[in-house]
N, CA, C, O and CB atoms as a CASP TS submission, in Angstrom:
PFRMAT TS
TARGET T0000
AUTHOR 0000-0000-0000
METHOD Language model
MODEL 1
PARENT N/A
ATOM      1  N   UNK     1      -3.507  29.603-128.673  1.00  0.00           N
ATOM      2  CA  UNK     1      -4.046  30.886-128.362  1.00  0.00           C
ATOM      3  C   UNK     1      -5.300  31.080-129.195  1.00  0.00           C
ATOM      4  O   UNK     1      -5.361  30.625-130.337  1.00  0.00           O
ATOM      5  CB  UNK     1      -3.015  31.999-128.613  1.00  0.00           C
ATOM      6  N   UNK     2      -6.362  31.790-128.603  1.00  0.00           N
ATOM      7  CA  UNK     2      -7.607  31.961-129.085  1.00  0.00           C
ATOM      8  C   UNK     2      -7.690  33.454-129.057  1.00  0.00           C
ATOM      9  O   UNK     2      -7.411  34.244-128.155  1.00  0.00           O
ATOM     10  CB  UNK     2      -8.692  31.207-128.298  1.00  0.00           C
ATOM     11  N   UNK     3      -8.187  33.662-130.387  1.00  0.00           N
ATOM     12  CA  UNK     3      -8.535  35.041-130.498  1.00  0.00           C
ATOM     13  C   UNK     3     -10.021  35.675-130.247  1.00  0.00           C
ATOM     14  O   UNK     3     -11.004  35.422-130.944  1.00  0.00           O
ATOM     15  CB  UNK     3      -8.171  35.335-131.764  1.00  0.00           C
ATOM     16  N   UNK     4      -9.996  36.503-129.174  1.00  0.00           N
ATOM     17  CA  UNK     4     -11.652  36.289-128.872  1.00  0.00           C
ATOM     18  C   UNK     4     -12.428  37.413-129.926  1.00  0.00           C
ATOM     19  O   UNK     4     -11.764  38.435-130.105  1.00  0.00           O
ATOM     20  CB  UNK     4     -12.108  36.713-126.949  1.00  0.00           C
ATOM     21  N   UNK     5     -13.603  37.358-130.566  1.00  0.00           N
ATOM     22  CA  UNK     5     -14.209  38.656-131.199  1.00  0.00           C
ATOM     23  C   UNK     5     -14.930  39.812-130.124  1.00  0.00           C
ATOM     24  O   UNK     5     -15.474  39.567-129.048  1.00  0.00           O
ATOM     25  CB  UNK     5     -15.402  38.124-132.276  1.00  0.00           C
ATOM     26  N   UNK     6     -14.801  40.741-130.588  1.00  0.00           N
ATOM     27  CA  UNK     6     -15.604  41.480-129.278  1.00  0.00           C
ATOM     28  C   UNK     6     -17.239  41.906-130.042  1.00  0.00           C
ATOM     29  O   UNK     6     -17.321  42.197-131.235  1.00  0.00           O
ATOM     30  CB  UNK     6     -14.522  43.273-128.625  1.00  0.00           C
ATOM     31  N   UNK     7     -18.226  41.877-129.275  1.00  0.00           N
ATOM     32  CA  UNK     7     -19.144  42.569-129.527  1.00  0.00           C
ATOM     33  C   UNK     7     -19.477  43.926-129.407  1.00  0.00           C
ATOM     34  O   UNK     7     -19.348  44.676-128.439  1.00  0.00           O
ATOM     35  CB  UNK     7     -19.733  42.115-129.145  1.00  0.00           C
ATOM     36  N   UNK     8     -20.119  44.223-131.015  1.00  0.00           N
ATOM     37  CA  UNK     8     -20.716  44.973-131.046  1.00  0.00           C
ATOM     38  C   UNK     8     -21.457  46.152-130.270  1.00  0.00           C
ATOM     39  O   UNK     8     -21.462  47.382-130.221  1.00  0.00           O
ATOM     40  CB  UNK     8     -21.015  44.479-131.397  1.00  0.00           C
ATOM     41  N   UNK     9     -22.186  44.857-129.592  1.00  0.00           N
ATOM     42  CA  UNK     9     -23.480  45.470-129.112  1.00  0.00           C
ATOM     43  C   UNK     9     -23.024  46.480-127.868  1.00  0.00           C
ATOM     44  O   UNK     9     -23.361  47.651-127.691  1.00  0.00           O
ATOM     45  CB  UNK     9     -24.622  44.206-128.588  1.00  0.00           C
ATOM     46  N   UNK    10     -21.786  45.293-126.734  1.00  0.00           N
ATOM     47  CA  UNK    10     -21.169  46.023-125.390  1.00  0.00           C
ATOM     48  C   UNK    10     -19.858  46.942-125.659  1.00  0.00           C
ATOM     49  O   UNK    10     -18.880  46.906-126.406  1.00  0.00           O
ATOM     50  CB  UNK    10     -20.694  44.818-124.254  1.00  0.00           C
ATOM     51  N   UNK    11     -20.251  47.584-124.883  1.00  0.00           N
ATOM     52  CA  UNK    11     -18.483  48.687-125.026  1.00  0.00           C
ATOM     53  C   UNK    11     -17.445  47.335-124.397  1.00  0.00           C
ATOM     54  O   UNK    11     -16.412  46.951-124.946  1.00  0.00           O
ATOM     55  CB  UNK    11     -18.331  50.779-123.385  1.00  0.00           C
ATOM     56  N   UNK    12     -17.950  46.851-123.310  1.00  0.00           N
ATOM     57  CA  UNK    12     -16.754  46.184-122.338  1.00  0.00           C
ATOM     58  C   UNK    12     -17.390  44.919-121.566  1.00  0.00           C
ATOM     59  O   UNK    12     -18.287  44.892-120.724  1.00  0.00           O
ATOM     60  CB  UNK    12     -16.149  47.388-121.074  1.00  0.00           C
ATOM     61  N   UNK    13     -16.834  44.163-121.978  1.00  0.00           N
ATOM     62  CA  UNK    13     -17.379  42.873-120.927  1.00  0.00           C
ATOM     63  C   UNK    13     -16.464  41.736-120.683  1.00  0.00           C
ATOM     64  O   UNK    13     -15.965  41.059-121.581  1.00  0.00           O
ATOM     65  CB  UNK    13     -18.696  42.117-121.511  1.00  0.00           C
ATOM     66  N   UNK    14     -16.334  41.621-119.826  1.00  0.00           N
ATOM     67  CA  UNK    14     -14.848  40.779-118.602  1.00  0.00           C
ATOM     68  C   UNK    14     -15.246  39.280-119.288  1.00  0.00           C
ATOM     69  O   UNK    14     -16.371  38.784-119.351  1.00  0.00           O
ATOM     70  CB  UNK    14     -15.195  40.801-116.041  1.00  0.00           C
ATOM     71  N   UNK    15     -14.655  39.018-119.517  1.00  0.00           N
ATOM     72  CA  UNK    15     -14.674  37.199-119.406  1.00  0.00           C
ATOM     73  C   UNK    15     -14.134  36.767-118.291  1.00  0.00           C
ATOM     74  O   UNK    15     -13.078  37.051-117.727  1.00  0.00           O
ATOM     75  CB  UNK    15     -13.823  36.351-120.522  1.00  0.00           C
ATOM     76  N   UNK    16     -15.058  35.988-118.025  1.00  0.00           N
ATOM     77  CA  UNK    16     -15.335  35.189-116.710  1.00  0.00           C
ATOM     78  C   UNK    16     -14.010  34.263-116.766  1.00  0.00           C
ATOM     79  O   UNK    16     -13.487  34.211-115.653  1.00  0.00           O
ATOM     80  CB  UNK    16     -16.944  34.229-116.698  1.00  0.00           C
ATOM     81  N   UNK    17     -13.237  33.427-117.871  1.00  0.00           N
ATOM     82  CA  UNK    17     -12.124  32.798-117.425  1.00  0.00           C
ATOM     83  C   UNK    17     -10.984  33.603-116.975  1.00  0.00           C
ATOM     84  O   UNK    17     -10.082  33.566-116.139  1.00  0.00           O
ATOM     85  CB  UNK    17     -11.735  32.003-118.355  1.00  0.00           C
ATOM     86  N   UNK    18     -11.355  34.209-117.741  1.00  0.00           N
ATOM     87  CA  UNK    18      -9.479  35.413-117.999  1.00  0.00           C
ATOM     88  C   UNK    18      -9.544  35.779-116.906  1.00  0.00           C
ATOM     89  O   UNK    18      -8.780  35.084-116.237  1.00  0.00           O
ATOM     90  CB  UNK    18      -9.201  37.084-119.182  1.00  0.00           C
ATOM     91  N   UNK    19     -10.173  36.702-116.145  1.00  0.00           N
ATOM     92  CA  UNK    19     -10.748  36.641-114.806  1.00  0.00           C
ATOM     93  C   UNK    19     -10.411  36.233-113.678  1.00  0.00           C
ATOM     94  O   UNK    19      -9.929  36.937-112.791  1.00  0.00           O
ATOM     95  CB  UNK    19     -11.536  36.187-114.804  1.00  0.00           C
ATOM     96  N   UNK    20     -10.681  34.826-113.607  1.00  0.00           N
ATOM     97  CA  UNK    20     -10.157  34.050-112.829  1.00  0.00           C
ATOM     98  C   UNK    20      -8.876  33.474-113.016  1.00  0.00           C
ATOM     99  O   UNK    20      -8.480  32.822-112.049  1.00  0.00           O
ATOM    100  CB  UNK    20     -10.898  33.282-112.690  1.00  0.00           C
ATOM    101  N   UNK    21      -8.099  33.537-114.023  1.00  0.00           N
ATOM    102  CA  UNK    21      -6.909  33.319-114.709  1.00  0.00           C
ATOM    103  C   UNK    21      -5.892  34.731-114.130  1.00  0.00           C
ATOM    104  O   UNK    21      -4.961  34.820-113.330  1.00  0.00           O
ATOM    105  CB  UNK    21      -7.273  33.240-116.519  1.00  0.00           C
ATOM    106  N   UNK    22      -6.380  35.381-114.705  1.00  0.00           N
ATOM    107  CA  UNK    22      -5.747  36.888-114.633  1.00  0.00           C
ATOM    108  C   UNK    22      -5.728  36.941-112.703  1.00  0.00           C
ATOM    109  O   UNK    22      -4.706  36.740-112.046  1.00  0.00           O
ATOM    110  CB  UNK    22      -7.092  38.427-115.638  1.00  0.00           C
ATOM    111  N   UNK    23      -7.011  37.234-112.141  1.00  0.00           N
ATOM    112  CA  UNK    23      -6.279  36.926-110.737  1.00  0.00           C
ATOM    113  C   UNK    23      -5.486  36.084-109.523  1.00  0.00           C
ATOM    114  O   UNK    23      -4.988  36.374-108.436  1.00  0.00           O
ATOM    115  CB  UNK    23      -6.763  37.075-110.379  1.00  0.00           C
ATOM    116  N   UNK    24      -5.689  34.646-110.486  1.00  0.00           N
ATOM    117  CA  UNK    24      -4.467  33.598-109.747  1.00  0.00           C
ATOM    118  C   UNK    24      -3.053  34.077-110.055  1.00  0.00           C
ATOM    119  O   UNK    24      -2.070  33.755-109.387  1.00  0.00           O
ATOM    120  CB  UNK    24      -4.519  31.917-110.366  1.00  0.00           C
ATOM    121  N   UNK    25      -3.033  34.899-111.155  1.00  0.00           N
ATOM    122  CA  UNK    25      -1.807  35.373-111.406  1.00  0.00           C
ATOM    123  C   UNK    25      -0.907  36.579-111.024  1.00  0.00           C
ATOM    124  O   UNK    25       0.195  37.064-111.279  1.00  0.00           O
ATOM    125  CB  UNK    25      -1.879  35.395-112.369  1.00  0.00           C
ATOM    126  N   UNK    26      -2.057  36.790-110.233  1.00  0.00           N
ATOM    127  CA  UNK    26      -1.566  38.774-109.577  1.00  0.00           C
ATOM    128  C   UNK    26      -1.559  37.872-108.247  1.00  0.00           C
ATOM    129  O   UNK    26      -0.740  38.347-107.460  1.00  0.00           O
ATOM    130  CB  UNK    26      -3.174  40.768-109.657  1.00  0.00           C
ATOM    131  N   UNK    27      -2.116  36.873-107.795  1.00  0.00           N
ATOM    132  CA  UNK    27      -1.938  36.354-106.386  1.00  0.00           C
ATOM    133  C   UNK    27      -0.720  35.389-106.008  1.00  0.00           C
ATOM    134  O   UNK    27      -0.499  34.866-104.916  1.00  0.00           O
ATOM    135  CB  UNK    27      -3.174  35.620-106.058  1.00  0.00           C
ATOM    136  N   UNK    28      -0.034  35.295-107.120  1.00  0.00           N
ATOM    137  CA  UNK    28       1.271  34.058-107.811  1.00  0.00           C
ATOM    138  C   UNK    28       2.220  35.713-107.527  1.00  0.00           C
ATOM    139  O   UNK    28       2.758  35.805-106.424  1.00  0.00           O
ATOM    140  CB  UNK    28       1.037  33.060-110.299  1.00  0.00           C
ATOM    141  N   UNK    29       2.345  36.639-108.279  1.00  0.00           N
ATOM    142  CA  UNK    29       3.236  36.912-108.817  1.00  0.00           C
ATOM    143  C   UNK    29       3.874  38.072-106.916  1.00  0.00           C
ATOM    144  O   UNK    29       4.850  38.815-106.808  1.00  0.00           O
ATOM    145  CB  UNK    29       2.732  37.626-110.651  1.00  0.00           C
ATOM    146  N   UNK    30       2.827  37.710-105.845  1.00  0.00           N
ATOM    147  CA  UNK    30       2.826  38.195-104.810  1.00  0.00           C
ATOM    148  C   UNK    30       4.819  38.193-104.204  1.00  0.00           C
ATOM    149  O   UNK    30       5.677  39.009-103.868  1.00  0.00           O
ATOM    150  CB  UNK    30       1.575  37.269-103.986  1.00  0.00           C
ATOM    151  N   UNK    31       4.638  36.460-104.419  1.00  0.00           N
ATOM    152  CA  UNK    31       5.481  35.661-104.300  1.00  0.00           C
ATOM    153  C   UNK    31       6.567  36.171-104.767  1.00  0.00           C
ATOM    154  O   UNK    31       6.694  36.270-105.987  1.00  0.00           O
ATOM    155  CB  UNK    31       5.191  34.627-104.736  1.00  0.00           C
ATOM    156  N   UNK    32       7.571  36.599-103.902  1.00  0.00           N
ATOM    157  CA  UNK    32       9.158  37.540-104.673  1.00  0.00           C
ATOM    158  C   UNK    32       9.923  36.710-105.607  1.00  0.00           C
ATOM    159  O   UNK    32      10.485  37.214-106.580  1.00  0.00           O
ATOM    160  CB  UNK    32      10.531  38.003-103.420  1.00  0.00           C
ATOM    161  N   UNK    33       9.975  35.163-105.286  1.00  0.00           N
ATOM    162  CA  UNK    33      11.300  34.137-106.082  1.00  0.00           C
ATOM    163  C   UNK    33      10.072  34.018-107.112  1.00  0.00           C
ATOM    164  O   UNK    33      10.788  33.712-108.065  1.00  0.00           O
ATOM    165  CB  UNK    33      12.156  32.254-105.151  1.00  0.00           C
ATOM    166  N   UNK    34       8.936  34.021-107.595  1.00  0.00           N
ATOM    167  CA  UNK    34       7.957  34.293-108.786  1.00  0.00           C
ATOM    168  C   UNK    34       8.010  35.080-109.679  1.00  0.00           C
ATOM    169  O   UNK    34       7.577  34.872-110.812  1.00  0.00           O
ATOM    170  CB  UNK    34       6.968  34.568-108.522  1.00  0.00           C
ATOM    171  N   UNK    35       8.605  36.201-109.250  1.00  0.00           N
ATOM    172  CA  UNK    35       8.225  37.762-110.002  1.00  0.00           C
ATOM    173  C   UNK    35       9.103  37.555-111.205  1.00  0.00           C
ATOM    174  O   UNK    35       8.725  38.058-112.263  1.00  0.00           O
ATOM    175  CB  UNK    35       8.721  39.411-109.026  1.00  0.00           C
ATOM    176  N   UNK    36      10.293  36.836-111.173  1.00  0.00           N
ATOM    177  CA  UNK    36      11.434  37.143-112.156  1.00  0.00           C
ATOM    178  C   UNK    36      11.552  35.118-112.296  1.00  0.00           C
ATOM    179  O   UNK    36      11.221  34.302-111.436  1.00  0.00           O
ATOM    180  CB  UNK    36      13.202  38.388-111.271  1.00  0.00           C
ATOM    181  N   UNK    37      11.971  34.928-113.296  1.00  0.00           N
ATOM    182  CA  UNK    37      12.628  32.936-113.526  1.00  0.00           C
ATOM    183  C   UNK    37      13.934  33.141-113.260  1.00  0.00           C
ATOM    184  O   UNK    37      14.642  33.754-114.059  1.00  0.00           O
ATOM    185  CB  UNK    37      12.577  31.972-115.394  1.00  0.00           C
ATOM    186  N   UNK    38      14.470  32.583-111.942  1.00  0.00           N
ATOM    187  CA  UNK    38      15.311  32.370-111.789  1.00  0.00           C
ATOM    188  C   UNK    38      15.659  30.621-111.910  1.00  0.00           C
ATOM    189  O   UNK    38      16.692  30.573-112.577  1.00  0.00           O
ATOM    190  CB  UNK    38      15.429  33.105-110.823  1.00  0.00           C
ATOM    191  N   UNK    39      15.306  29.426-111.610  1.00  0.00           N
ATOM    192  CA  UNK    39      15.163  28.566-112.301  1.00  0.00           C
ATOM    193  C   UNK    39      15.326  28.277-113.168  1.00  0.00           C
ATOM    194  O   UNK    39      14.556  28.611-114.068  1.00  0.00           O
ATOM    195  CB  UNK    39      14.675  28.373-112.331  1.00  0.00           C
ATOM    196  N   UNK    40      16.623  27.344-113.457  1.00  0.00           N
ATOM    197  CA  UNK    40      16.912  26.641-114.591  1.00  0.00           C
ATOM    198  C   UNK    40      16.354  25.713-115.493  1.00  0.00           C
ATOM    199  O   UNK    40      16.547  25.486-116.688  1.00  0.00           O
ATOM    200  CB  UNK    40      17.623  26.223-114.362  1.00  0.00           C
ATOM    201  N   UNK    41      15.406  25.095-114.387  1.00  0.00           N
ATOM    202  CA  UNK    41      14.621  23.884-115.226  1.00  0.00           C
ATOM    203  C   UNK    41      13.319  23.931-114.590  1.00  0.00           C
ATOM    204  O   UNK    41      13.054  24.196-113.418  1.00  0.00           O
ATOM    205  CB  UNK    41      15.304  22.244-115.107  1.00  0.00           C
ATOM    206  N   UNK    42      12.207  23.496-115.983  1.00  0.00           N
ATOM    207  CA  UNK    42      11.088  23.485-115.380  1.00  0.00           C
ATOM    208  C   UNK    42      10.488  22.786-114.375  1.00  0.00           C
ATOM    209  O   UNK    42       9.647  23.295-113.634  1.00  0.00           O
ATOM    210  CB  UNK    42      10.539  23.413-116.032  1.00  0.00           C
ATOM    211  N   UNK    43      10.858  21.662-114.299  1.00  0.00           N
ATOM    212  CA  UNK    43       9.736  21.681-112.714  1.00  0.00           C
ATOM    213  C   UNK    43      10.256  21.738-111.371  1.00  0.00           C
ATOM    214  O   UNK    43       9.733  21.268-110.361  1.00  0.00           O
ATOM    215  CB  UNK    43       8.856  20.303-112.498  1.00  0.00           C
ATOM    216  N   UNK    44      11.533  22.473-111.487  1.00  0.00           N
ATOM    217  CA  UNK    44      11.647  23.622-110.255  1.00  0.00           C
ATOM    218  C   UNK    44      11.041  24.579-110.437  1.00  0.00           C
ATOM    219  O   UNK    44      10.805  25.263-109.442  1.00  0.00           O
ATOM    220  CB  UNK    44      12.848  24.180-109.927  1.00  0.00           C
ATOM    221  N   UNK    45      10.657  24.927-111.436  1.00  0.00           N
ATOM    222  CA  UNK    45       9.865  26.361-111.274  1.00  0.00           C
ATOM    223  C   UNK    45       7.949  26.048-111.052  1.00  0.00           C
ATOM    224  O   UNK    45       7.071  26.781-110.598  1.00  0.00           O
ATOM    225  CB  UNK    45      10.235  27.422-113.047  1.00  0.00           C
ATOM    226  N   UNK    46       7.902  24.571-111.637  1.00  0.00           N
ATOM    227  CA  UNK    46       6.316  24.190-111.301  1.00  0.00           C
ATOM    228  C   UNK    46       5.983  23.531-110.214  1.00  0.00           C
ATOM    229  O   UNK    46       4.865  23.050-110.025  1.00  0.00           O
ATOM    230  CB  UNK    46       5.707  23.391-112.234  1.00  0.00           C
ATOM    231  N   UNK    47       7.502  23.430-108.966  1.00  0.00           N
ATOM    232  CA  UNK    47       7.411  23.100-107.809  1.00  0.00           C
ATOM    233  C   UNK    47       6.731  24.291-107.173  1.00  0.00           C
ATOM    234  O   UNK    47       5.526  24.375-106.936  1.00  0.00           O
ATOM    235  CB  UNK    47       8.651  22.693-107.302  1.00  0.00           C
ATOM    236  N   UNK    48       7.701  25.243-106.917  1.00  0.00           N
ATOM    237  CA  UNK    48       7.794  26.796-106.656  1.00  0.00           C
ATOM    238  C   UNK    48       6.072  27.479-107.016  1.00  0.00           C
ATOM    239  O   UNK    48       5.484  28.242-106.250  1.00  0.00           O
ATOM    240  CB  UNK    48       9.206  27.552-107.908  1.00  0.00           C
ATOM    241  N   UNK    49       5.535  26.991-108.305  1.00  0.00           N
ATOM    242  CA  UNK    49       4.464  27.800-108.227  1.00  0.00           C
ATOM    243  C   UNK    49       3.078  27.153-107.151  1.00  0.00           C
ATOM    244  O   UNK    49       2.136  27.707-106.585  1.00  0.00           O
ATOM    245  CB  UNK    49       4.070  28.001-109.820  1.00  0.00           C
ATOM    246  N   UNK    50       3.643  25.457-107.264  1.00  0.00           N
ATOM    247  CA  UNK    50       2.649  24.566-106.478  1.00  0.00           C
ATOM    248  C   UNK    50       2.949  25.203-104.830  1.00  0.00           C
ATOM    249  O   UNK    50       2.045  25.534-104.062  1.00  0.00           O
ATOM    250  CB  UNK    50       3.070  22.623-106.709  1.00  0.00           C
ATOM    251  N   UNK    51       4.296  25.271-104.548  1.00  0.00           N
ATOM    252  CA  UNK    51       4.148  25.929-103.500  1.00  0.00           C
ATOM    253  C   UNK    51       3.290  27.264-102.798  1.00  0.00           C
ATOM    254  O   UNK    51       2.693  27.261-101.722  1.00  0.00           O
ATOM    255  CB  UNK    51       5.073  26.045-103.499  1.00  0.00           C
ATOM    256  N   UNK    52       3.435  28.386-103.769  1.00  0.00           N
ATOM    257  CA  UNK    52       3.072  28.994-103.726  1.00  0.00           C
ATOM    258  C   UNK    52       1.497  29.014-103.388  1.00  0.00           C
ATOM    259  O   UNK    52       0.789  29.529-102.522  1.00  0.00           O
ATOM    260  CB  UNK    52       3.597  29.296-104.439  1.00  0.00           C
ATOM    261  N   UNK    53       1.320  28.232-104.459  1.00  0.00           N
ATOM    262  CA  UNK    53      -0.751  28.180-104.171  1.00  0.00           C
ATOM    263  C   UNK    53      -1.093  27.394-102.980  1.00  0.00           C
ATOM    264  O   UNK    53      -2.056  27.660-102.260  1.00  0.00           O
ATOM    265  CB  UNK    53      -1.839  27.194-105.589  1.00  0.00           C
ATOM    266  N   UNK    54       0.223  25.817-102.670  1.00  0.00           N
ATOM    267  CA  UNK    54      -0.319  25.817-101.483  1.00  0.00           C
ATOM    268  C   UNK    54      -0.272  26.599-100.137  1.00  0.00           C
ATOM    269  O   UNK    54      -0.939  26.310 -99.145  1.00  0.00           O
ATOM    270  CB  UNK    54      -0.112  24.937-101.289  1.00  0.00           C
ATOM    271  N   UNK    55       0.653  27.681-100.247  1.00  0.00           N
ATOM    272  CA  UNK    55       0.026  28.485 -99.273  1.00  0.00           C
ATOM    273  C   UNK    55      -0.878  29.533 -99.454  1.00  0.00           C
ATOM    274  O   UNK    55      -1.278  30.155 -98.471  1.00  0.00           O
ATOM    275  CB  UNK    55       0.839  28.955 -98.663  1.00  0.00           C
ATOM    276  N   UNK    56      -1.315  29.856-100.772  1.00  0.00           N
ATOM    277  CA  UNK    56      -2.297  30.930-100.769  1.00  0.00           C
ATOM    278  C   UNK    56      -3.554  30.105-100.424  1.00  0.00           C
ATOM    279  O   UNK    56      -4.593  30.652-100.054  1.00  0.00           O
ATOM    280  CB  UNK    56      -2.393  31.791-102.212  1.00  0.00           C
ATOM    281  N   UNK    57      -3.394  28.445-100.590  1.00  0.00           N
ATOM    282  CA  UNK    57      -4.948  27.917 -99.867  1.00  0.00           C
ATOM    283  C   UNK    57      -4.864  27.920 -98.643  1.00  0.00           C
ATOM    284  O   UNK    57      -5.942  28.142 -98.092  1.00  0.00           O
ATOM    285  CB  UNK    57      -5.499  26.472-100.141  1.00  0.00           C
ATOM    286  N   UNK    58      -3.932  27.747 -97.917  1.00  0.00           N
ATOM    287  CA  UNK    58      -3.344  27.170 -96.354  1.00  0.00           C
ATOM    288  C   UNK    58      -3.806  28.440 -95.818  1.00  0.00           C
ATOM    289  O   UNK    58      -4.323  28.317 -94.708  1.00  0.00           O
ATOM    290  CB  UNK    58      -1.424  26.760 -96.037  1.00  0.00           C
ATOM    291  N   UNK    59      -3.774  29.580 -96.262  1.00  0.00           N
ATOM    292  CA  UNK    59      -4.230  30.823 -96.036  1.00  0.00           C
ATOM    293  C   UNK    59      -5.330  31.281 -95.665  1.00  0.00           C
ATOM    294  O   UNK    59      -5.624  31.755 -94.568  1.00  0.00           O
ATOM    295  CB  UNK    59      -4.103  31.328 -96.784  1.00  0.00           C
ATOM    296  N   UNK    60      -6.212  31.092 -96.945  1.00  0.00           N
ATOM    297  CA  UNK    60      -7.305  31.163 -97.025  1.00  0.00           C
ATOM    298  C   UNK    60      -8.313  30.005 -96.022  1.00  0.00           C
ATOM    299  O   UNK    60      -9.400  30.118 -95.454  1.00  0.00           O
ATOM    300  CB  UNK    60      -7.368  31.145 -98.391  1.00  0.00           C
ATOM    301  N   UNK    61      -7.437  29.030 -96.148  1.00  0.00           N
ATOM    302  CA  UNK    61      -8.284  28.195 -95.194  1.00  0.00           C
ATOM    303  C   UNK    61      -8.291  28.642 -93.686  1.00  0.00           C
ATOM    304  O   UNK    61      -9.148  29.020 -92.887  1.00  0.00           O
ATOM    305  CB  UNK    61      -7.779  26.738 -95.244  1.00  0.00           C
ATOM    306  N   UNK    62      -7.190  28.464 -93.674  1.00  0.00           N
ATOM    307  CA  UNK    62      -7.245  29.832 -92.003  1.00  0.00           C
ATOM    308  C   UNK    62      -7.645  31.055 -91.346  1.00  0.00           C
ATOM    309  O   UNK    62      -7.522  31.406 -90.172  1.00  0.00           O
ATOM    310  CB  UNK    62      -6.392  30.315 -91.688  1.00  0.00           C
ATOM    311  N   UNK    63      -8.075  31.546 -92.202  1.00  0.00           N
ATOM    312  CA  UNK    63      -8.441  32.835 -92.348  1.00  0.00           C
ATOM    313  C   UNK    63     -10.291  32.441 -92.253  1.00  0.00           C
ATOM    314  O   UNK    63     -10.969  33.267 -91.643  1.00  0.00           O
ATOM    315  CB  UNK    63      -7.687  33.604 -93.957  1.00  0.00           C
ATOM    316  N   UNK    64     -10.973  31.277 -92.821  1.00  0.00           N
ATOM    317  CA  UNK    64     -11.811  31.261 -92.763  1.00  0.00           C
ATOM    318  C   UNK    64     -12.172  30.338 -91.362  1.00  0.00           C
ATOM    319  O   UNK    64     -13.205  30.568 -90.734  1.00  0.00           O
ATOM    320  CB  UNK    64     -12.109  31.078 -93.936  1.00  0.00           C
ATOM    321  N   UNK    65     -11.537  29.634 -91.084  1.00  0.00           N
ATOM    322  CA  UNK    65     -11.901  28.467 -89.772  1.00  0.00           C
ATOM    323  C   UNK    65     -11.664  29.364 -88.862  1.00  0.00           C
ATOM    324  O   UNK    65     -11.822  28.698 -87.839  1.00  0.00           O
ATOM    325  CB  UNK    65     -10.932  26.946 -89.489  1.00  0.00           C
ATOM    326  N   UNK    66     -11.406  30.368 -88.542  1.00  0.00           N
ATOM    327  CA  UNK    66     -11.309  31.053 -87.084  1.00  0.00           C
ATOM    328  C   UNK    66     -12.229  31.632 -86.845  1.00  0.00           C
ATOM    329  O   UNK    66     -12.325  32.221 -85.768  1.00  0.00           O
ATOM    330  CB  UNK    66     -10.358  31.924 -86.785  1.00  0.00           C
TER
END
């Protein structure tokens, strides 16, 4: 974990990773068997999240080819 410093100079300024971090994770947590670990072992649960994204691309890809 990294502790970030804030500046001075800005009241508020987004970091660009967290960002993109922070919203794969509101787009993950969509997913109902996500919201809570029910999963005993991890890579049922890092199946489950691969699933997940592959349909949030399968999605997105469809959504754009039409």
């Amino acid at each position: 974990m990294q502790i970030v410093r804030r500046c001075d100079k800005h009241r508020f300024v987004v970091l660009p990773k967290r960002w993109i971090v922070e919203r794969t994770l509101g787009w993950i947590s969509h997913h109902r068997r996500l919201a809570r670990d029910y999963e005993r072992h991890i890579p049922t649960a890092a199946a489950f999240v691969r699933l997940a994204m592959i349909r949030i691309m399968l999605r997105r890809q469809a959504r754009y080819s039409t």
